[in-house]
C-alpha positions as CSV (number, residue, x, y, z in Angstrom):
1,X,-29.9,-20.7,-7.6
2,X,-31.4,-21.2,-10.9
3,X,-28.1,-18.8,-12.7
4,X,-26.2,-22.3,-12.8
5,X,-28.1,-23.6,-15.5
6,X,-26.7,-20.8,-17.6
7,X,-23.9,-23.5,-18.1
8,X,-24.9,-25.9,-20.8
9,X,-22.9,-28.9,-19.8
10,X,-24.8,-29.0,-15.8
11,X,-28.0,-27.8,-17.5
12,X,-28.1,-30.9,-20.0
13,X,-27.1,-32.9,-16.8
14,X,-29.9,-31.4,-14.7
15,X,-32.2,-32.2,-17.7
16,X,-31.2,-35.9,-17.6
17,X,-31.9,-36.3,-14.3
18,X,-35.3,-34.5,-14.3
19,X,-36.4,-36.9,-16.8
20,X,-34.8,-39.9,-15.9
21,X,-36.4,-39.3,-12.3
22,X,-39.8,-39.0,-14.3
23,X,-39.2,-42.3,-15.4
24,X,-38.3,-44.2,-12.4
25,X,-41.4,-42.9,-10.7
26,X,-43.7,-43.9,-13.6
27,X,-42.2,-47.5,-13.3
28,X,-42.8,-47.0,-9.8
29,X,-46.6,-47.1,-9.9
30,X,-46.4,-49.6,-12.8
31,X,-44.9,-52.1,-10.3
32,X,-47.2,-51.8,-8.2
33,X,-49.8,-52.8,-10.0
34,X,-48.1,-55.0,-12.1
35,X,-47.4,-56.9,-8.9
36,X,-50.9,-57.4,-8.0
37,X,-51.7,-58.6,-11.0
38,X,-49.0,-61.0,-11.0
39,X,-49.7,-62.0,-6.7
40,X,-53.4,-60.9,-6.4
41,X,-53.1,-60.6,-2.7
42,X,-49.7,-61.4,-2.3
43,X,-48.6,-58.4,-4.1
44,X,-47.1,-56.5,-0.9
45,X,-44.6,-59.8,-0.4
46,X,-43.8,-59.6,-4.2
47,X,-43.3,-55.3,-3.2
48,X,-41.5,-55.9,-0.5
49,X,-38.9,-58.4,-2.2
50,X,-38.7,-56.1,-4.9
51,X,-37.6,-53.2,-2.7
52,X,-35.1,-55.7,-0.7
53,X,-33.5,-56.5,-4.4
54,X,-33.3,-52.5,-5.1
55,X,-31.5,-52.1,-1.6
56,X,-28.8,-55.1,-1.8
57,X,-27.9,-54.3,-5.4
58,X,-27.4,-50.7,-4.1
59,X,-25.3,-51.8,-1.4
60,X,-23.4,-54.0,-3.1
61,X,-22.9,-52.9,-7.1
62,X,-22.4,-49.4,-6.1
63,X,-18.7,-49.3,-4.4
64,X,-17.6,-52.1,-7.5
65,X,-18.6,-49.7,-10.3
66,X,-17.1,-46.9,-8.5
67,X,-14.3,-48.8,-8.2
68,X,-13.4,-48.5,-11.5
69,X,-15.1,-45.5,-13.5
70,X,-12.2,-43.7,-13.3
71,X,-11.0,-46.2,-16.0
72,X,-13.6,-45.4,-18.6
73,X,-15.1,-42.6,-20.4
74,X,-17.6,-41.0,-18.2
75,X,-19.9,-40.0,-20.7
76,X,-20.1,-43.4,-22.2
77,X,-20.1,-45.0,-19.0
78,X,-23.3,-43.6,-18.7
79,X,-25.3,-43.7,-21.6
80,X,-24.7,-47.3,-21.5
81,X,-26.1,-47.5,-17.9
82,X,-28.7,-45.3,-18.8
83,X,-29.5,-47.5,-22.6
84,X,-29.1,-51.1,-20.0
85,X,-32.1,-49.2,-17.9
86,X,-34.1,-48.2,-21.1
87,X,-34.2,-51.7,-22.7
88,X,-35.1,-53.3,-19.3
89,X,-38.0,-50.9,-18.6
90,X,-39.0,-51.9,-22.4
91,X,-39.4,-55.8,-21.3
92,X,-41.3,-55.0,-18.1
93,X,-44.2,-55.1,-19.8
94,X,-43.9,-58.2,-21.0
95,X,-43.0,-60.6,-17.8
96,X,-45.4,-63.2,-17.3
97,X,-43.7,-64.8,-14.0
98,X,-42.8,-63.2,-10.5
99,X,-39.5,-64.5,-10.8
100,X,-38.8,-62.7,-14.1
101,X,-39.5,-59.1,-12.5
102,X,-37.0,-60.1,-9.7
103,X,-34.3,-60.5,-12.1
104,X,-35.2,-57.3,-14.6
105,X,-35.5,-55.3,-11.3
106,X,-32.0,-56.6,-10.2
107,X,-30.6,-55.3,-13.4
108,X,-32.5,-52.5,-13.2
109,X,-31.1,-51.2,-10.0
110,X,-28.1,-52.7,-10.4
111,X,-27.0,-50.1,-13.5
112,X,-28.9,-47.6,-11.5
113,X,-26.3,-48.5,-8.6
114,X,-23.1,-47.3,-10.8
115,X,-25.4,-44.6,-12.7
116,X,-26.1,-42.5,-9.7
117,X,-22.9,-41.9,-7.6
118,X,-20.6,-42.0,-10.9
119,X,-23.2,-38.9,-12.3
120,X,-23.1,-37.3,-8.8
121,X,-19.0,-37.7,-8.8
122,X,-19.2,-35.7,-12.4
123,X,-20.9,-32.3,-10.6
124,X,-18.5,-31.4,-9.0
125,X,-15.5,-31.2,-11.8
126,X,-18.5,-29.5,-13.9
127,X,-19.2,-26.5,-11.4
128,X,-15.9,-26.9,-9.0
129,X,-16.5,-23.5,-7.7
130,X,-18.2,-24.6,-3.8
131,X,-20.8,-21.8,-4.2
132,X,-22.6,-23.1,-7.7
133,X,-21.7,-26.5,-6.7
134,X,-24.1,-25.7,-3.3
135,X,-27.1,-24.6,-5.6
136,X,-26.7,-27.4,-7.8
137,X,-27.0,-30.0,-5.1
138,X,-30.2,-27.8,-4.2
139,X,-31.4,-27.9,-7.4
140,X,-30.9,-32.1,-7.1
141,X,-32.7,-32.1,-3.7
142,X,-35.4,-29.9,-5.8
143,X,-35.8,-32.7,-8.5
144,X,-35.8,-35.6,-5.9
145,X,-38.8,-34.0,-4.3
146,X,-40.6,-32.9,-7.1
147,X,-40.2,-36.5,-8.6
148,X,-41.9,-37.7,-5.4
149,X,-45.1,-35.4,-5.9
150,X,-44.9,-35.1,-10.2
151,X,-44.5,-38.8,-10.9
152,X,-47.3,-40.2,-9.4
153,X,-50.0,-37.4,-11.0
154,X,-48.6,-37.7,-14.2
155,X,-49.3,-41.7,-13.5
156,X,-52.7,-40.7,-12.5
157,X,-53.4,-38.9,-15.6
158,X,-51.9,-41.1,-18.1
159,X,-54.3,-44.3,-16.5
160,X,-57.3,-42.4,-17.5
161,X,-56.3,-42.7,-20.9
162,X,-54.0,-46.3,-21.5
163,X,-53.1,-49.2,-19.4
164,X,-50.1,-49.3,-16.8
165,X,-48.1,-51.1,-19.0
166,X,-47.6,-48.4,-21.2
167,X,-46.3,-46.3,-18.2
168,X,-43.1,-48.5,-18.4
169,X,-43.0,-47.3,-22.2
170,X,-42.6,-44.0,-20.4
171,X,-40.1,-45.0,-18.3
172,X,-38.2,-46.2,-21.3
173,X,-38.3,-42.6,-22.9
174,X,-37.3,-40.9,-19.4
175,X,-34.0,-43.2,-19.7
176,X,-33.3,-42.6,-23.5
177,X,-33.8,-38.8,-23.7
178,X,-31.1,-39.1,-20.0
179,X,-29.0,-40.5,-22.5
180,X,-29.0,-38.0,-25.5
181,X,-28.9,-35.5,-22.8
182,X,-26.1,-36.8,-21.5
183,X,-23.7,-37.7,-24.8
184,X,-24.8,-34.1,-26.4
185,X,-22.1,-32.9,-23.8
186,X,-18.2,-33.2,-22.8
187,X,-18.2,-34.4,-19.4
188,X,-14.3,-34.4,-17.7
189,X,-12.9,-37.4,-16.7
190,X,-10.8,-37.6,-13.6
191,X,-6.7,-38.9,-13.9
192,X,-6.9,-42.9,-13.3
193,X,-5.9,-43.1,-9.8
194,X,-2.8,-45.5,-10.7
195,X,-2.1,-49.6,-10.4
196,X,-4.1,-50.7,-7.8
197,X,-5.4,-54.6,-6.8
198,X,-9.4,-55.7,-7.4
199,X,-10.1,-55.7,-3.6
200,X,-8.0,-52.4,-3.1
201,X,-9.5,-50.7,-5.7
202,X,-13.4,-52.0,-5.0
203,X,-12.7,-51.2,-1.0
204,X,-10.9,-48.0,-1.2
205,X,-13.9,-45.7,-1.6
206,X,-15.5,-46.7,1.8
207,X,-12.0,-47.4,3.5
208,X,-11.3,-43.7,2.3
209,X,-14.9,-42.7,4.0
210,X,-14.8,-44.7,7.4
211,X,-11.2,-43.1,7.9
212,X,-12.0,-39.6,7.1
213,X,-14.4,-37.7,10.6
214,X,-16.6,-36.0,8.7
215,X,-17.7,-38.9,6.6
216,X,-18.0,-41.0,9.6
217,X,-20.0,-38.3,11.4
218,X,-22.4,-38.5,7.6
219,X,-22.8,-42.3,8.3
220,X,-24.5,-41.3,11.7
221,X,-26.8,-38.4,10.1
222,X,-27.4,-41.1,7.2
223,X,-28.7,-43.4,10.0
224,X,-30.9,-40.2,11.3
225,X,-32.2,-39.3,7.7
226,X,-33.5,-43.4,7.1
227,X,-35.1,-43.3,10.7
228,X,-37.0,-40.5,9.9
229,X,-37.4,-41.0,6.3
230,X,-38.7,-44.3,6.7
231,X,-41.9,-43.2,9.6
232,X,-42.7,-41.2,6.6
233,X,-42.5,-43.3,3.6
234,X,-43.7,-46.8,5.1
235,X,-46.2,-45.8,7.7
236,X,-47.6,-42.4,5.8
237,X,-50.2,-44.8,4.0
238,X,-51.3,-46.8,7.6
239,X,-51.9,-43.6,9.1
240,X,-53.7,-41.8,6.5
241,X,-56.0,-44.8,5.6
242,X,-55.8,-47.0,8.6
243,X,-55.9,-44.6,11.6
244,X,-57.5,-41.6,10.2
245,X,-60.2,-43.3,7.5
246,X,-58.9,-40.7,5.3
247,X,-58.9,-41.5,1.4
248,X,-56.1,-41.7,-1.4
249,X,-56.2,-38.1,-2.0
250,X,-55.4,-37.4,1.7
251,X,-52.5,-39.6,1.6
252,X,-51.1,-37.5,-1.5
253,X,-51.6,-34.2,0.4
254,X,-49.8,-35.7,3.3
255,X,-47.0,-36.6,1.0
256,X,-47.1,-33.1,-0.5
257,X,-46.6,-32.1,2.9
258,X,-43.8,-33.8,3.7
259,X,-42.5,-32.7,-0.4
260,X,-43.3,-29.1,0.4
261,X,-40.8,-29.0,4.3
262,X,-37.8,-30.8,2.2
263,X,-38.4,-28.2,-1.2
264,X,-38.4,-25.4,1.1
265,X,-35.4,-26.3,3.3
266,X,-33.2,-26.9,-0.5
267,X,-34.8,-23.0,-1.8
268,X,-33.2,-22.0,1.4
269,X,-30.0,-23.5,1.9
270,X,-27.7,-22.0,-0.5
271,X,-27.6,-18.7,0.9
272,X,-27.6,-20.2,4.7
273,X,-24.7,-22.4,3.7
274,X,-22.7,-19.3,2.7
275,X,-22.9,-18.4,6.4
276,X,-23.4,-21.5,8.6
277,X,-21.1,-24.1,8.6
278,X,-22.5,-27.4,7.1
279,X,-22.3,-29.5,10.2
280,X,-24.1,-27.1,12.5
281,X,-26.7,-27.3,9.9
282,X,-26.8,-30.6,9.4
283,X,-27.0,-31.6,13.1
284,X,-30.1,-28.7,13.6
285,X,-31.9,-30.4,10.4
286,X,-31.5,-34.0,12.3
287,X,-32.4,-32.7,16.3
288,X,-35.4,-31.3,14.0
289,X,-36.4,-33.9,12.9
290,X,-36.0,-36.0,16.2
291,X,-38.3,-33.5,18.2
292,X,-40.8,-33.9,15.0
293,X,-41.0,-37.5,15.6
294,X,-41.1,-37.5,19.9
295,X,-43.4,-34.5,20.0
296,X,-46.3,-36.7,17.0
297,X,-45.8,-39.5,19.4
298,X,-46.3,-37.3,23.0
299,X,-49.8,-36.0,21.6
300,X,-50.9,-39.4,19.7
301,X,-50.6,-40.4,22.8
302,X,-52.8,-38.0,24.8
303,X,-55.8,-38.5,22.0
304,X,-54.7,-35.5,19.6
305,X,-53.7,-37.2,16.9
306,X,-55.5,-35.8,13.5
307,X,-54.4,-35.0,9.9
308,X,-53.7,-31.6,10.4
309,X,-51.3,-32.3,12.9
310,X,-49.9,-35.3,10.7
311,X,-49.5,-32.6,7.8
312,X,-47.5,-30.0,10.2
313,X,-45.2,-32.1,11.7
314,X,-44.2,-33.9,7.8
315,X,-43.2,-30.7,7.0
316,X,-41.4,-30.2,9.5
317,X,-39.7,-33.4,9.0
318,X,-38.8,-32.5,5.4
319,X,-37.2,-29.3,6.5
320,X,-34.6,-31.3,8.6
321,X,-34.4,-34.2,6.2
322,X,-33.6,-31.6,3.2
323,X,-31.4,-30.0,5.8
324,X,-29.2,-32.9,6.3
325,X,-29.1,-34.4,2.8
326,X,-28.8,-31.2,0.8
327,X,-25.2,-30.3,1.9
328,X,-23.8,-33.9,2.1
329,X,-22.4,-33.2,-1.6
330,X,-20.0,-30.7,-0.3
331,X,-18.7,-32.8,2.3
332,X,-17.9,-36.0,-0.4
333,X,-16.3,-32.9,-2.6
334,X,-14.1,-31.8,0.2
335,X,-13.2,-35.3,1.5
336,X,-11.9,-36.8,-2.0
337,X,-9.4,-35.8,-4.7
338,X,-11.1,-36.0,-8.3
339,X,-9.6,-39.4,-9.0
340,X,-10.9,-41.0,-5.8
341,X,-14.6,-39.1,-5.9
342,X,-17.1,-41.8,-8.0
343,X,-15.2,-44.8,-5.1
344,X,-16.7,-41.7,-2.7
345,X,-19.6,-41.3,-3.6
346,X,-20.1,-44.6,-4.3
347,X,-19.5,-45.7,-0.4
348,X,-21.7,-42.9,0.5
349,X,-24.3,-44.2,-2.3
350,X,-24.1,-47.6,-0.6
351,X,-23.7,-47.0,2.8
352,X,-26.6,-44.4,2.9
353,X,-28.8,-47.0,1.5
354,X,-27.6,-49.9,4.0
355,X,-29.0,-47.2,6.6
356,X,-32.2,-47.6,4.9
357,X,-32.3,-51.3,4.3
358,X,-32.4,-51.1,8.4
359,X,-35.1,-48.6,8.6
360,X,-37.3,-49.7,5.9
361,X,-38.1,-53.1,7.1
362,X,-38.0,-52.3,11.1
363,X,-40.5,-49.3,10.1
364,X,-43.3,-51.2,9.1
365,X,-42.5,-54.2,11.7
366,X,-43.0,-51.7,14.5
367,X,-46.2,-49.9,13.4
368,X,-47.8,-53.7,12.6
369,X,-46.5,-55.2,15.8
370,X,-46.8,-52.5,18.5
371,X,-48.5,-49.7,16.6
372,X,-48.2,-45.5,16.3
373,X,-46.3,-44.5,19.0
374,X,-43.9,-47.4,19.6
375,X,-43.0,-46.8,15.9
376,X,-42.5,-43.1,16.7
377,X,-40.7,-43.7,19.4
378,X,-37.8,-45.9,18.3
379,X,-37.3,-44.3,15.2
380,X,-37.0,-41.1,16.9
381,X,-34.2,-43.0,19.6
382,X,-32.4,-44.3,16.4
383,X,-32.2,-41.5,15.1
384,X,-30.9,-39.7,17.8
385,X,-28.3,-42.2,18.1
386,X,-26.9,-41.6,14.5
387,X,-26.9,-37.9,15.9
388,X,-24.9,-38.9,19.1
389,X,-22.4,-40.8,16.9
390,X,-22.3,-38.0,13.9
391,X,-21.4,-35.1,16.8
392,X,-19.1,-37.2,18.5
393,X,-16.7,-38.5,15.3
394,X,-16.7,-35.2,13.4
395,X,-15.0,-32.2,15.2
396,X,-17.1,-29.0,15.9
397,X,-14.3,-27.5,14.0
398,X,-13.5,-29.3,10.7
399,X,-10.7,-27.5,9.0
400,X,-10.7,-28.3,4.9
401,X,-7.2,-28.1,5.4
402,X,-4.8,-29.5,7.9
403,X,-1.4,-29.0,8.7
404,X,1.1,-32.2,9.4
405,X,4.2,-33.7,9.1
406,X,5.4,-36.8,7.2
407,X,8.2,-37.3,9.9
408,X,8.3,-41.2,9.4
409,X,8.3,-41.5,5.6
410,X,11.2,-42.3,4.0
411,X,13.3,-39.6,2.5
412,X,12.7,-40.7,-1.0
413,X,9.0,-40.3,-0.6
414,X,7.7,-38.5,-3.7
415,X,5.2,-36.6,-1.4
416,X,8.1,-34.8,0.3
417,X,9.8,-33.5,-2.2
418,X,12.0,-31.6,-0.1
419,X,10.1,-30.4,2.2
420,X,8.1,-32.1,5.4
421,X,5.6,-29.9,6.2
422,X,2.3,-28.7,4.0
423,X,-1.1,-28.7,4.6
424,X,-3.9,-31.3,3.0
425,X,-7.2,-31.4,2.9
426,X,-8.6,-33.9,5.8
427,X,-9.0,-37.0,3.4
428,X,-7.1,-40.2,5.1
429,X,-6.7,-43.3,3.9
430,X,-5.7,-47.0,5.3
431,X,-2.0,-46.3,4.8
432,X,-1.4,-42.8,6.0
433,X,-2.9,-39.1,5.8
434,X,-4.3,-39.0,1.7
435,X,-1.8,-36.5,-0.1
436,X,-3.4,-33.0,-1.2
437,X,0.2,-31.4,-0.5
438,X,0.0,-27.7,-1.2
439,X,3.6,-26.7,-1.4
C-alpha cells in the first residue's frame, strides 16, 4: 500500500492532507471549549449550531464549487481554499461574540466544502491506474482515522503546556504547510467540460449521480454509513460516562476501538478489492454493521450491557463502516469522465453529508428521548433501509462498460461518427447515455 508514496506529486498530496486533518482536529477541541467559555452552560446549543452550519454549508457550497473547478487552475484553486481556512483559524482566537464564531465557522466550512471533493477529484488523474488509486483511497481512510485518535492527544498534550487558543494557532499551521505542500507540485487539470448555463453546470454533478445505479445504490450505503456512524459518534460519550460511570479516558479507548475496526478494514482492502467486487463488499461492510447495532441492543436489553462488549461491537462497526466508505472512490472514478469528476465528487461530498445531517440530530434525540436500545434500534432499521435501496438500484452485476446503440440521434451527431454502436462506461446523464465511446 505504502509503494504509492514513491510518487512525489500523491506523496506531497497525502502530506497535505495528513496535516491539514491535524489541524481541523486541533480546532476541533478548541471549539469546544471556546464555546463554553463563550455559553457557560449553553455551550452544547452553541456546539450543536455550529455542527448544523458545518453540515448545510457542506450540502450546499459543495456541488457550486464543483461546479466550476474545472474552470480554474487546480492547484491554485486550492491553496487559496486552503490560505481562506488558515487566516480564519488565525481570528478564532480572537472572537468575543457567539454570533462571530457562526459566521468564521460558515466560512470555514464553506472553503472546506470546495477543498475536499475538488482535492479528492485530483487523485485520481494523479494515480489513474485502479490498483494504486485503491491503496491511496486506503491510505485516506488511514488518515481520517488516525486524525480521529492523533488529534485529540496531541490537544491533550499541548494544554498542559499553553492555552486552547493557541491550538487554533496550530490549526493555522496544519492549513499553511497543506498549502506549500500542495503548490510545491503540478497537479493536472481536467479539459473544461464546454458552454454550459449556471443551473446546468451547478446541478449536473448530482443529476449525473442520481442517474447513474451505482451512485444511487452509494446514496443508500451513504444513508447506512450515517446511521451507524452517528450511534457511534453522538451517543459514544452518553454511554461511556452516563450508562457505564466510566471516565474520559474510557471514552478515548472506546473511540480507539471503533478507530482501530475502520484502520484495519482500510490495511485490508486493497488486496480484497483485487478479488471481490466492490459492491459485494460494500453491502457485507453495511449488513455488518447492521447486525453490530441489533445484536448491542438484543443483550442491552437482557442486562449484558458493559464496556467490554461496547469496545467489541465498535470495532466491529468500524470494520463495516471502513468497508463501505473505503472503496466509494473507485465507484465516483468509474462513474465520471475527468472533466465531470470535482461536479461528482462534489454531489457525493454533499449528498453523503445530507445523510448525516439526518442522522446526527435524530441520534441524540433518540438516546435522550427513549434511551439505549430504541436508539439502537432505529438506527440499525435505517440503516438497513439504505441497504434495501443500495441492493435494489445497483445491479449485482455492474459492467464498467456497456454496450448500446444511439438509434434515435440524429445522423449528424458528433458521437456517431459513423458508426452506431460502441460501448461506454455506465455514466448517464439527464439528456441521454454520457458519451465514453470507444470506437
Amino acid at each position: 500500500m505504502f509503494d504509492i508514496l514513491k510518487d512525489r506529486t500523491y506523496r506531497h498530496l497525502f502530506l497535505a492532507q495528513v496535516v491539514a486533518l491535524l489541524g481541523t482536529g486541533l480546532a476541533t477541541v478548541a471549539l469546544g471549549l471556546l464555546a463554553y467559555d463563550l455559553a457557560g452552560d449553553s455551550a452544547a446549543m452553541v456546539l450543536g449550531a455550529v455542527f448544523t452550519i458545518k453540515m448545510i454549508a457542506y450540502v450546499g457550497i459543495a456541488p457550486i464549487a464543483g461546479a466550476f473547478s474545472d474552470r480554474v487552475n487546480r492547484r491554485a484553486f486550492l491553496v487559496l481554499l486552503d490560505v481562506v481556512r488558515a487566516v480564519v483559524a488565525l481570528c478564532l482566537p480572537f472572537v468575543t461574540e457567539i454570533w462571530q464564531v457562526y459566521v468564521l465557522i460558515f466560512l470555514l466550512q464553506s472553503a472546506s466544502a470546495a477543498f475536499t471533493p475538488t482535492f479528492q477529484a485530483t487523485i485520481p488523474d494523479v494515480l489513474p491506474e485502479e490498483a494504486r488509486y485503491t491503496r491511496a483511497l486506503s491510505l485516506s481512510r488511514l488518515a481520517y482515522d488516525l486524525e480521529n485518535i492523533v488529534s485529540p492527544t496531541l490537544a491533550a498534550l499541548l494544554l498542559l503546556v499553553m492555552g486552547y487558543n493557541m491550538l487554533f494557532l496550530g490549526t493555522f499551521v496544519g492549513f499553511v504547510a497543506s498549502a506549500i505542500l500542495v503548490v510545491s507540485v503540478l497537479l493536472p487539470n481536467p479539459t473544461a467540460s464546454g458552454q454550459r448555463g449556471i443551473y446546468d453546470r451547478t446541478t449536473r454533478g448530482i443529476r449525473i449521480y442520481l442517474a447513474t445505479p451505482r451512485l444511487r445504490g452509494l446514496l443508500g450505503l451513504n444513508l447506512a454509513v450515517a446511521s451507524a456512524g452517528a450511534m457511534v459518534l453522538v451517543n459514544s460519550v452518553v454511554l461511556v460516562r452516563g450508562v457505564l460511570g466510566l471516565g474520559e479516558s474510557a471514552l478515548a479507548w472506546t473511540m480507539f476501538a471503533f478507530g482501530v475496526g475502520s484502520m484495519t478494514a482500510a490495511l485490508v482492502l486493497p488486496r480484497v478489492l483485487d478479488r471481490i467486487a466492490d459492491r459485494t463488499i460494500m453491502v457485507a461492510g453495511g449488513w455488518l454493521m447492521v447486525a453490530a447495532l441489533i445484536t448491542l441492543a438484543a443483550i442491552t436489553g437482557t442486562g449484558g450491557f458493559s464496556w467490554g462488549l461496547l469496545l467489541v461491537i465498535w470495532l466491529i462497526t468500524g470494520l463495516g463502516y471502513s468497508a463501505v466508505q473505503t472503496p466509494s472512490g473507485r465507484l465516483l472514478k468509474r462513474s465520471a469522465h475527468p472533466e465531470d469528476r470535482p461536479a461528482v465528487f462534489a454531489a457525493q461530498f454533499a449528498l453523503s453529508h445530507a445523510c448525516w445531517l439526518i442522522s446526527y440530530p435524530l441520534s441524540g434525540w433518540l438516546m435522550t428521548a427513549f434511551g439505549t436500545i430504541s436508539a439502537l434500534l432505529v438506527l440499525a432499521a435505517l440503516a438497513a433501509l439504505g441497504l434495501l435501496v443500495a441492493v435494489r438500484v445497483w445491479p449485482a452485476h455492474d459492467a464498467e462498460a456497456v454496450e448500446h446503440t444511439h438509434e434515435n440521434l440524429p445522423l449528424d451527431h458528433p458521437h456517431l461518427k459513423g458508426q452506431r454502436r460502441h460501448t461506454h462506461a455506465l455514466v448517464i446523464d439527464d439528456a441521454h447515455p454520457r458519451w465514453d465511446s470507444q470506437f
